[in-house]
RODO-2510 file (C-alpha; in nm, 4 decimals, decimal comma):
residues 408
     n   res          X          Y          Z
     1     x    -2,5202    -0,4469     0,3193
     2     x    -2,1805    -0,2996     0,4335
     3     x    -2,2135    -0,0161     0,7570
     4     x    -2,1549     0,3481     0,6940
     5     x    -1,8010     0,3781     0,7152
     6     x    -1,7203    -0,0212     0,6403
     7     x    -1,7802    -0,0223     0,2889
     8     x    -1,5167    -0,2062     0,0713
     9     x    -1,4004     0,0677    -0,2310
    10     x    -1,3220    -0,1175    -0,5557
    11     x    -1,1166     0,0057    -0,8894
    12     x    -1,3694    -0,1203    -1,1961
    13     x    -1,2623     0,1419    -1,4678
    14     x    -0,9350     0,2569    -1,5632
    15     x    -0,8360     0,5179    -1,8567
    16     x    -0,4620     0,6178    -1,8846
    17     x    -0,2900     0,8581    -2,1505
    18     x     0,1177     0,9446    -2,1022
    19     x     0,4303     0,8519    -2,2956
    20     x     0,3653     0,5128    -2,2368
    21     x     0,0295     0,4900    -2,4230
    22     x    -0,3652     0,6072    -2,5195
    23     x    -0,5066     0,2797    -2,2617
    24     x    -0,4527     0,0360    -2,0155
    25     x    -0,3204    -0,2424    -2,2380
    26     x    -0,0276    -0,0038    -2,4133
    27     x     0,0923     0,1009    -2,0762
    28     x     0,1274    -0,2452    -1,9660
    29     x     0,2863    -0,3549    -2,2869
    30     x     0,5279    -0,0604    -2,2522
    31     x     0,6086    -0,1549    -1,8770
    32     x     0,6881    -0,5326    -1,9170
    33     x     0,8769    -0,4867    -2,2266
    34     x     1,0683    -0,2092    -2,0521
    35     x     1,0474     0,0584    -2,3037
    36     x     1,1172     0,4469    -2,2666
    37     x     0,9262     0,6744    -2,4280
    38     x     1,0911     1,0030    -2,3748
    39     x     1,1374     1,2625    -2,6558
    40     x     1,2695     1,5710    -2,7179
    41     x     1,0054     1,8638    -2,6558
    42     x     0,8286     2,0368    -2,9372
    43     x     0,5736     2,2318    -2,7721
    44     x     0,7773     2,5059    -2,6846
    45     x     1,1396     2,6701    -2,7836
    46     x     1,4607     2,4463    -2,5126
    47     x     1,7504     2,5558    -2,6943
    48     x     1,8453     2,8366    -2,4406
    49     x     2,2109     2,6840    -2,2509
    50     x     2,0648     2,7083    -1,8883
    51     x     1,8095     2,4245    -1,9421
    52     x     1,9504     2,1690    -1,7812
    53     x     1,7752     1,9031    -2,0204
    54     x     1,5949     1,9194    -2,4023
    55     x     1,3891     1,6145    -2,3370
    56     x     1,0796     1,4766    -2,1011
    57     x     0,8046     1,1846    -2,1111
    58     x     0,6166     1,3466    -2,3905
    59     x     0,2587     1,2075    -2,5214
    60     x     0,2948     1,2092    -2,8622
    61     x     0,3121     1,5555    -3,0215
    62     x     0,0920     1,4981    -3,2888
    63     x    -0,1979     1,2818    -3,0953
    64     x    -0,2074     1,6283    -2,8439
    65     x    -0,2672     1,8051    -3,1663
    66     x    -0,5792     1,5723    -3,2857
    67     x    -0,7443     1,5467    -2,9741
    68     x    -0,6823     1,9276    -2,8703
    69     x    -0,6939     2,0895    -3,2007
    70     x    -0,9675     2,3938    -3,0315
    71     x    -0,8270     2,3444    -2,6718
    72     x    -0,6119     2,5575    -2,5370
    73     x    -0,5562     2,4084    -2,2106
    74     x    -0,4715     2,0640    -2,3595
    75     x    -0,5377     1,9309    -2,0042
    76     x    -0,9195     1,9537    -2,0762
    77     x    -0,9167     1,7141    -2,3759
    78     x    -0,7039     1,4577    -2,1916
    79     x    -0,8700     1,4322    -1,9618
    80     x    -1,2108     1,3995    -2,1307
    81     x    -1,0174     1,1119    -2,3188
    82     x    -0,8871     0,9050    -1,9998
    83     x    -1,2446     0,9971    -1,8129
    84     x    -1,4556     0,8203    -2,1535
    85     x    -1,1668     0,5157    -2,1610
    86     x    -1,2665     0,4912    -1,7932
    87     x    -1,6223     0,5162    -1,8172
    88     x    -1,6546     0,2663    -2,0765
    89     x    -1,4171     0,0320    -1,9015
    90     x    -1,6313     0,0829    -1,6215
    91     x    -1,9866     0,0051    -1,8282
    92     x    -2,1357     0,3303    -1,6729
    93     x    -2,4291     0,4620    -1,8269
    94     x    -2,5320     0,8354    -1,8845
    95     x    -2,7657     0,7787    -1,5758
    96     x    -2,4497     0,6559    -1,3453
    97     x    -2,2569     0,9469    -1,5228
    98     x    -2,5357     1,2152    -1,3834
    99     x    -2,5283     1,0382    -0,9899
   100     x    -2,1662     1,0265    -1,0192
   101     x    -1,9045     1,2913    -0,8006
   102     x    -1,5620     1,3942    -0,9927
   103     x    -1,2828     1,4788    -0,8440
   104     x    -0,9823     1,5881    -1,0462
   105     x    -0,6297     1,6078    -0,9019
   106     x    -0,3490     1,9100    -1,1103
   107     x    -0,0662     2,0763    -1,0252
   108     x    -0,1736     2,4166    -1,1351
   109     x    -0,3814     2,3435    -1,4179
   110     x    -0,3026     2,4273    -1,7893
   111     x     0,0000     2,6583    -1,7595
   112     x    -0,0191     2,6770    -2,1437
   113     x    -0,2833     2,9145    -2,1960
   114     x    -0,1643     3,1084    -1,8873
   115     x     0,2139     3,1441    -2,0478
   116     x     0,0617     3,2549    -2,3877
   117     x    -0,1088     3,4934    -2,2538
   118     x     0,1482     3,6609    -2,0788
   119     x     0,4277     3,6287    -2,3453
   120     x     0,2073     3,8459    -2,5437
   121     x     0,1495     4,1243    -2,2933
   122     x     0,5244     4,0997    -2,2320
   123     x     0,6775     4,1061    -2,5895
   124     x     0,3825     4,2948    -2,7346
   125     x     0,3274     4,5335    -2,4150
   126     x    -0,0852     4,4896    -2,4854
   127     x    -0,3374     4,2409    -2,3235
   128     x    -0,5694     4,0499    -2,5562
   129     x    -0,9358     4,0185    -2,5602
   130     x    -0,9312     3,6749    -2,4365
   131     x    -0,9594     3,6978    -2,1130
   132     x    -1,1489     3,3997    -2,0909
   133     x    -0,8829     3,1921    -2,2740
   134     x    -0,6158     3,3197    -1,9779
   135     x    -0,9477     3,2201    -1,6987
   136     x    -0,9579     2,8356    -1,9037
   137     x    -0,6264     2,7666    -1,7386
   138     x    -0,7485     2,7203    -1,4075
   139     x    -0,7970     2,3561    -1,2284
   140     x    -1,1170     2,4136    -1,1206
   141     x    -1,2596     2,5524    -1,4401
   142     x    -1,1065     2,2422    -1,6186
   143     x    -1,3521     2,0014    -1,3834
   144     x    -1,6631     2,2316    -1,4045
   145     x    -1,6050     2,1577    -1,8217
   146     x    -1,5583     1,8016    -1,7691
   147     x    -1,8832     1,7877    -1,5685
   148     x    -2,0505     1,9899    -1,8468
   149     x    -1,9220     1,7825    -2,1331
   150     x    -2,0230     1,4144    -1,9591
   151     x    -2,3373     1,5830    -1,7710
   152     x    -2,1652     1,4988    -1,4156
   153     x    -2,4139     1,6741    -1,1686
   154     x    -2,2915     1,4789    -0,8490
   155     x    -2,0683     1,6776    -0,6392
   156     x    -1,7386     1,7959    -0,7874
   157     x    -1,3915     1,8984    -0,6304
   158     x    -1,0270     2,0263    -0,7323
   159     x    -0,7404     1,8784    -0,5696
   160     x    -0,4189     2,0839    -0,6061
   161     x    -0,1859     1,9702    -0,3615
   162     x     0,0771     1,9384    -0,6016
   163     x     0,2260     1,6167    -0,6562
   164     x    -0,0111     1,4110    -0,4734
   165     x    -0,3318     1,5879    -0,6068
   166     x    -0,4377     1,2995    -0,8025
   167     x    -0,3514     1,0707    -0,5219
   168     x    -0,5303     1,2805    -0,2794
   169     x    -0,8430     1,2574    -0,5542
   170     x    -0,8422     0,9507    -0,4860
   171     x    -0,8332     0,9462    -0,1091
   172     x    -1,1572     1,1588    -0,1473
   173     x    -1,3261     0,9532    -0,3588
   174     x    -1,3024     0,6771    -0,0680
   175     x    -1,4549     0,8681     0,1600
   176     x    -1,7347     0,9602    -0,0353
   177     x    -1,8598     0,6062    -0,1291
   178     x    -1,7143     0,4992     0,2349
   179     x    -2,0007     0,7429     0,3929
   180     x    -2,2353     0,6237     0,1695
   181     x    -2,3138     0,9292    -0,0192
   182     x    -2,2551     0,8305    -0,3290
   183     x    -2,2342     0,4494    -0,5225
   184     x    -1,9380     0,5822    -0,8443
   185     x    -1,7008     0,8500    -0,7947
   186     x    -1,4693     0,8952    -1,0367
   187     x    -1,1554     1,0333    -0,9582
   188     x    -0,7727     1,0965    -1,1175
   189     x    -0,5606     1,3799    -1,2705
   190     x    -0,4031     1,5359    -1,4923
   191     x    -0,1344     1,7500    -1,6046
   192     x     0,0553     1,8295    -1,9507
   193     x     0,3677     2,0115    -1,8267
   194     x     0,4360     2,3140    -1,9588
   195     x     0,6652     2,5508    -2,0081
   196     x     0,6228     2,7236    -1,6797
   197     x     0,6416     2,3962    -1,4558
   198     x     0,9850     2,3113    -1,6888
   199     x     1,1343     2,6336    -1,6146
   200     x     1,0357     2,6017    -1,2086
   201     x     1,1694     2,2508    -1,1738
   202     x     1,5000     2,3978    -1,3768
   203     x     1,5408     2,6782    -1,1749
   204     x     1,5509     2,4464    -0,8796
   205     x     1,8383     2,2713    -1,0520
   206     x     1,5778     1,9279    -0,9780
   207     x     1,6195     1,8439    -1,3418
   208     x     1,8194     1,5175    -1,4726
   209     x     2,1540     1,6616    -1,7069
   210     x     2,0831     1,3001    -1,8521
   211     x     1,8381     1,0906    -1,7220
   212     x     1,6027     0,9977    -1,4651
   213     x     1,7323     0,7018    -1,2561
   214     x     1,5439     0,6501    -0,9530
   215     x     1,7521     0,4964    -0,6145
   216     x     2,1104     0,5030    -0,8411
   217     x     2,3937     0,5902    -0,6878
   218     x     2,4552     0,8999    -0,9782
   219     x     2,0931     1,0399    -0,9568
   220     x     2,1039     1,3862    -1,0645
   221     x     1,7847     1,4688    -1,0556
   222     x     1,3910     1,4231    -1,2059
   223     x     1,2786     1,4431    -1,5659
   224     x     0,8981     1,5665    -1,6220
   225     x     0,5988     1,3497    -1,8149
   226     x     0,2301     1,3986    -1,9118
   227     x    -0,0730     1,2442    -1,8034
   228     x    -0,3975     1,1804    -1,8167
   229     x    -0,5205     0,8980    -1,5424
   230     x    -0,9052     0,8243    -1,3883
   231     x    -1,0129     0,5740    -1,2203
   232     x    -1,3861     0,4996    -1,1178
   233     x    -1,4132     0,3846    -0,7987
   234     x    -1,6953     0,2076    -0,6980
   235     x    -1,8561     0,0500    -0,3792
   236     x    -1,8507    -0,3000    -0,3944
   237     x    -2,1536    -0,4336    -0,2929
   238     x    -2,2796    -0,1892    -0,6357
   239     x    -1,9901    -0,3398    -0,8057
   240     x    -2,0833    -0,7459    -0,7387
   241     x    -2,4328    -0,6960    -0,8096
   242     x    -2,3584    -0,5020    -1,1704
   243     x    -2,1794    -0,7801    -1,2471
   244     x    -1,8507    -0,5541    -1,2889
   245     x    -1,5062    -0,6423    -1,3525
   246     x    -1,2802    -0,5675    -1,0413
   247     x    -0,9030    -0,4409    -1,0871
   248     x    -0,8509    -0,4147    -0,7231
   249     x    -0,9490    -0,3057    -0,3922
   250     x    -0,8360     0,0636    -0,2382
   251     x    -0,8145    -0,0612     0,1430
   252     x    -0,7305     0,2690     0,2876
   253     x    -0,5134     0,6382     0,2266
   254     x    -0,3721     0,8513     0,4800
   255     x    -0,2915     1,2159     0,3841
   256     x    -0,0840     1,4697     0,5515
   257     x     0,1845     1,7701     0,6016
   258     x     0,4599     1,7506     0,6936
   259     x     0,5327     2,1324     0,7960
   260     x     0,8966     2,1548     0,7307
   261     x     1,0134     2,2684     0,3642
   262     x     0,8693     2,3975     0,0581
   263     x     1,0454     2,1153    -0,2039
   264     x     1,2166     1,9054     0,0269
   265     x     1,1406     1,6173     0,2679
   266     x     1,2715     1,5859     0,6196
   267     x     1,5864     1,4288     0,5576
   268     x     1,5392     1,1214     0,8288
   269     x     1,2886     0,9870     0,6580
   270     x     1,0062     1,0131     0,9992
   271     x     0,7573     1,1849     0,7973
   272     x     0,7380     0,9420     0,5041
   273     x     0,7252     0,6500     0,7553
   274     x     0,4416     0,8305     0,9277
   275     x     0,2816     0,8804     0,6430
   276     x     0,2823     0,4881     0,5271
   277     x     0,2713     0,3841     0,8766
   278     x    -0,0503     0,5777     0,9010
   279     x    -0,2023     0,4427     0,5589
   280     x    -0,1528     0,0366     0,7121
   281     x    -0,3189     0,1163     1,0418
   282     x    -0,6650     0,2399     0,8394
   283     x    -0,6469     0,0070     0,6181
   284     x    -0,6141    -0,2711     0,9508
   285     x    -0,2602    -0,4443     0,7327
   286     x     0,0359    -0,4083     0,8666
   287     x     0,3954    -0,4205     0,6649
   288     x     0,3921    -0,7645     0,6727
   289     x     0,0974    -0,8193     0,4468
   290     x     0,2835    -0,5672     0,1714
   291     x     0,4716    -0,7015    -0,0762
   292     x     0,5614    -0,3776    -0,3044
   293     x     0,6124    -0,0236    -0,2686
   294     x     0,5539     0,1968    -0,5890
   295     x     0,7558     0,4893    -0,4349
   296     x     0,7736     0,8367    -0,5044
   297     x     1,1078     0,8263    -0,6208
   298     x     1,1323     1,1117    -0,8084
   299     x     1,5560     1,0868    -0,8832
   300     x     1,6597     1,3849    -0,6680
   301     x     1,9569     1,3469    -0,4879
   302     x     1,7639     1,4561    -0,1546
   303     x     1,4353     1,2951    -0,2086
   304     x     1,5197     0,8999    -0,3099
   305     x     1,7612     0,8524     0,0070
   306     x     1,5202     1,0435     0,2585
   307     x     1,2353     0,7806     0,1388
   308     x     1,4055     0,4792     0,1610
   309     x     1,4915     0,5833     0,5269
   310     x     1,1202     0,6011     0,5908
   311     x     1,0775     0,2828     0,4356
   312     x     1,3569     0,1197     0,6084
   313     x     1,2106     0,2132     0,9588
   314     x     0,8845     0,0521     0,8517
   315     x     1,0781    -0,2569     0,7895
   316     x     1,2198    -0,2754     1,1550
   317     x     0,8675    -0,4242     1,1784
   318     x     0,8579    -0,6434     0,8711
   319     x     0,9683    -1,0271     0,9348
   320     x     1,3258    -1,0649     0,7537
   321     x     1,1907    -1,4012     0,5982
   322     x     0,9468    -1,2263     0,3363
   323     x     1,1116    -0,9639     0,0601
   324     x     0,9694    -0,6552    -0,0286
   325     x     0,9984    -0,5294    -0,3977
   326     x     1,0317    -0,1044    -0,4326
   327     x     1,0587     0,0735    -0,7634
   328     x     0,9505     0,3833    -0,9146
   329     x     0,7259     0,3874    -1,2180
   330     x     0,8982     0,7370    -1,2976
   331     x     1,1541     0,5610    -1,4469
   332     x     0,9135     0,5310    -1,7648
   333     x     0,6715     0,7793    -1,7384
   334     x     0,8599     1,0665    -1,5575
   335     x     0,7554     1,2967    -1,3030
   336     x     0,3347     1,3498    -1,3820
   337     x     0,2884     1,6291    -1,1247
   338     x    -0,0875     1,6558    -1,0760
   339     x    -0,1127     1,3098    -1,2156
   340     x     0,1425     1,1222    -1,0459
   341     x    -0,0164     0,9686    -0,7609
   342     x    -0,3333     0,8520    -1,0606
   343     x    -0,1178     0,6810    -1,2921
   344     x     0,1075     0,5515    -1,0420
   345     x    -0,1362     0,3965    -0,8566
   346     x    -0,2930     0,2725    -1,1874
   347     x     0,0330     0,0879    -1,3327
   348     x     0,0596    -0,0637    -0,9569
   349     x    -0,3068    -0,1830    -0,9918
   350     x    -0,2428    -0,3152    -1,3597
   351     x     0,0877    -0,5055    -1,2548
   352     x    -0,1105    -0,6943    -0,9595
   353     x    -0,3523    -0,7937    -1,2422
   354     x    -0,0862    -0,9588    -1,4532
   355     x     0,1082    -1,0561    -1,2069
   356     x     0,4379    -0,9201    -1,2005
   357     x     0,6280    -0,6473    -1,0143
   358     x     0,6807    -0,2873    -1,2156
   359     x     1,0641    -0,2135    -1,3276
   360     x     1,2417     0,0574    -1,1081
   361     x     1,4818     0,0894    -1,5093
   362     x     1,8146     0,2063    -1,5129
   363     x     2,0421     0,1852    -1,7971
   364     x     2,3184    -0,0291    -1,7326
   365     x     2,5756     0,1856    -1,6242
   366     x     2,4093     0,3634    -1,3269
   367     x     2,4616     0,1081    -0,9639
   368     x     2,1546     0,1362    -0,7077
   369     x     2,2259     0,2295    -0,4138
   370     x     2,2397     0,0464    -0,1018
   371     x     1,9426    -0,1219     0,0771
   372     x     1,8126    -0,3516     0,3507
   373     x     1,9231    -0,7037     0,2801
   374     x     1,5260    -0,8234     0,2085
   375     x     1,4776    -0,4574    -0,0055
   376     x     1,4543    -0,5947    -0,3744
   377     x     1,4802    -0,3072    -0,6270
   378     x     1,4035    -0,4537    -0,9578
   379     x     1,5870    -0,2970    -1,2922
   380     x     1,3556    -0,5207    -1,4798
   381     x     1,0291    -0,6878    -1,4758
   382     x     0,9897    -0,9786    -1,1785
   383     x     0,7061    -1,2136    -1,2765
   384     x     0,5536    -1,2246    -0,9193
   385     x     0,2478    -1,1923    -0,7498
   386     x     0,1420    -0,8623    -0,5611
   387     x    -0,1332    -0,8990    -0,2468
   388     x    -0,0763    -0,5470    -0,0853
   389     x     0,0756    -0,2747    -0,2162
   390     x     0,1862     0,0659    -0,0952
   391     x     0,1711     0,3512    -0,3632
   392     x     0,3367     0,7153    -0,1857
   393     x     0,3249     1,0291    -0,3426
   394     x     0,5055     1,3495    -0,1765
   395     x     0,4673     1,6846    -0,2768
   396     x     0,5757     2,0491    -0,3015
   397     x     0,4717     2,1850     0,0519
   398     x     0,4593     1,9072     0,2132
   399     x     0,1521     1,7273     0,1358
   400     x     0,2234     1,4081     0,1806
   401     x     0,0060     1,0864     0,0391
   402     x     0,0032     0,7395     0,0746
   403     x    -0,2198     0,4702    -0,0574
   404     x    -0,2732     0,1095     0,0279
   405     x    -0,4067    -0,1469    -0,2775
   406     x    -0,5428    -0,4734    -0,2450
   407     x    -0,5159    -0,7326    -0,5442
   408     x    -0,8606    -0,8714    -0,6107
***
C-alpha cells in the first residue's frame, strides 16, 4: 500500500459534452479528422453591429433543448450528462457514488437564468416570483443538485477561479485521494456561455472578427464554446484491484497567482514558466520527459506570445535533440471558461490513448508565428506517441494552473 501523500492518482472515467460531441469517442473522431464545429448562436438575439462575432463552439441547439427542457440553468443537465457518461465509464456503483467527493469547476455558473431574470425587471420594471429560479444560477447550488440527483454525500466543493476552475477541480481532487481521505473523487466543469460572458469578452474587444487561430501571426482574438467535462479520478492501488481501465496517470498540478492584471498575463512570460516549472518539480519530471504542451492558447494577441515566452524559457533546459509538440485544443472547441482546463486535459488524455498529438488548426491562410527551432506546432494531426504531457490553463485574475499527465 502506497504512503499518505505517495499515492499514484489515475483517470478511469471520462464523460465529455461540447461542439465536438455527447462522449469520448465523438470528440476524438472530431479531433483526428480535424473538424470544426462552430455555429451561429441561437440562444439569444447577436444581430446588434458592436458584436464583434455572430458565431461560437455551440453544442447543438436542439440536444440543449432535450436534455434541459425544465432546466433553466442548462449547466445543471450537462453536467448530470458528462458526470453519468463518466460514472459508467468508470463502473462505479451507487455505493462508490455515496463515498465519492465532487468537485465542480464554472466560471460564474448559469448566467442564463441570472440574465432572464434581470431583462424582465429591466424592460418590465417588476421582479418575478421566482426568486429561486434567479438563486439556481449559482455554481455552488448547481453541485449541491448534482450531489442530490446521484446521492453524492462525500465532501463537495465549487471551484470558480475562472478559466482554470475545472483545472483547479482537478488539482483538488489529487489531493484528496493523495491524503488518503477518500478512494473516487470525481471532478470537472462546466459552463454553457451565455449571453452575459459573450457580452464581457466583447466588451474587452477579446473576441475573434473571424476566427480563432491560436499562435498565427493574424490572431485577433478568442471565440467562446460549451462544455460539459468530468473525470473520476481514482487511487490506483483501488483502481488495479477493481480491475479498472486506466486512461492515464495525473502525476502532479501546481496552482497559483500571479498578482499583476485582471485579464492579462505578465507579458515576459516568468509567471507561466513558474507556473509549469512548478507543476514538473511535484510531479519529480523535468522538461525533458515532456513531449506536448496542450496550452492555453486562447488567440489573443497578448496572451499566445506571452505563453510561448514562458514556454521557451522552460526549454533553455530541454536537450535540443528531442522536439516538443504545442497546440491548443481551442482551435476546435473554443474558449470553455469554467470547463477549459476539464476538457482540455481530457482531449490531451484521449490523444495519449490513441496515440497521436492534438491539431493546434488553422485554416490555410493564417502563418504561425515564430518558434524555437525544436517547438513543433502541428496544424494537423501527428500520429505520435505522448509519455508526459503539460496541460496550462490561465485565468481572469490571475489564477494560474498547470497540470502534468502521464500516459499509462
Amino acid at each position: 500500500m502506497n504512503a499518505i501523500g505517495n499515492r499514484r492518482i489515475v483517470v478511469t472515467g471520462i464523460g465529455m459534452l461540447s461542439s465536438l460531441g455527447k462522449n469520448k469517442e465523438e470528440h476524438v473522431y472530431a479531433m483526428t479528422h480535424h473538424e470544426l464545429n462552430t455555429r451561429n448562436i441561437k440562444r439569444f438575439d447577436v444581430d446588434h453591429k458592436f458584436y464583434r462575432n455572430n458565431k461560437a463552439f455551440c453544442i447543438d441547439q436542439d440536444f440543449l433543448k432535450e436534455i434541459a427542457k425544465n432546466d433553466k440553468t442548462i449547466q445543471f443537465s450537462c453536467a448530470v450528462y458528462s458526470i453519468e457518461e463518466a460514472v459508467k465509464d468508470a463502473q462505479l456503483s451507487t455505493e462508490d457514488m455515496e463515498k465519492s467527493a465532487l468537485i465542480v469547476g464554472s466560471s460564474i455558473g448559469s448566467g442564463h437564468s441570472f440574465t432572464e431574470y434581470y431583462k424582465e425587471f429591466i424592460t418590465e420594471n417588476k421582479l418575478t416570483d421566482e426568486l429561486l429560479a434567479l438563486s439556481s444560477h449559482t455554481v455552488q447550488t448547481i453541485t449541491g443538485d448534482i450531489c442530490k440527483h446521484f446521492g453524492i454525500r462525500g465532501l463537495s466543493s465549487t471551484i470558480s477561479t475562472a478559466c482554470s476552475a475545472s483545472a483547479n477541480s482537478i488539482g483538488r481532487g489529487l489531493d484528496l485521494i493523495k491524503t488518503g481521505k477518500y478512494k473516487t473523487v470525481i471532478a470537472g466543469g462546466v459552463d454553457i456561455f451565455s449571453e452575459l460572458a459573450f457580452s464581457g469578452f466583447n466588451c474587452l474587444q477579446a473576441l475573434s472578427k473571424t476566427y480563432c487561430t491560436p499562435f498565427s501571426k493574424t490572431r485577433d482574438g478568442l471565440m467562446l464554446g460549451d462544455g460539459a467535462v468530468f473525470l473520476v479520478l481514482e487511487d490506483y492501488d483501488h483502481a488495479v484491484t477493481h480491475n479498472k481501465k486506466i486512461y492515464s496517470e495525473v502525476l502532479s498540478y501546481y496552482f497559483m497567482n500571479e498578482a499583476h492584471h485582471p485579464t492579462a498575463l505578465k507579458s515576459d512570460g516568468s509567471t507561466v514558466y513558474n507556473c509549469m516549472k512548478g507543476a514538473l518539480k511535484r510531479g519529480g519530471v523535468t522538461i525533458n520527459d515532456v513531449n506536448y504542451i496542450n496550452a492555453h492558447g486562447t488567440a489573443t494577441p497578448t496572451n499566445d506570445g506571452s505563453e510561448l515566452l514562458g514556454i521557451s524559457r522552460l526549454l533553455y533546459e530541454k536537450d535540443k535533440k528531442n522536439s516538443l509538440f504545442i497546440s491548443s485544443t481551442k482551435s476546435q472547441t473554443g474558449h470553455c471558461l469554467g470547463a477549459a482546463g476539464a476538457i482540455e486535459a481530457a482531449l490531451t488524455i484521449l490523444a495519449m490513448n490513441n496515440s497521436f498529438v492534438p491539431p493546434n488548426l488553422l485554416p490555410e491562410e493564417h502563418d504561425l508565428i515564430d518558434t524555437p527551432e525544436n517547438v513543433v506546432i502541428p496544424r494537423r494531426v501527428v500520429n505520435e506517441e505522448i509519455n508526459i504531457a503539460i496541460s496550462n490553463s490561465f485565468a481572469f485574475g490571475g489564477c494560474m494552473t498547470s497540470l502534468i499527465l502521464k500516459k499509462n
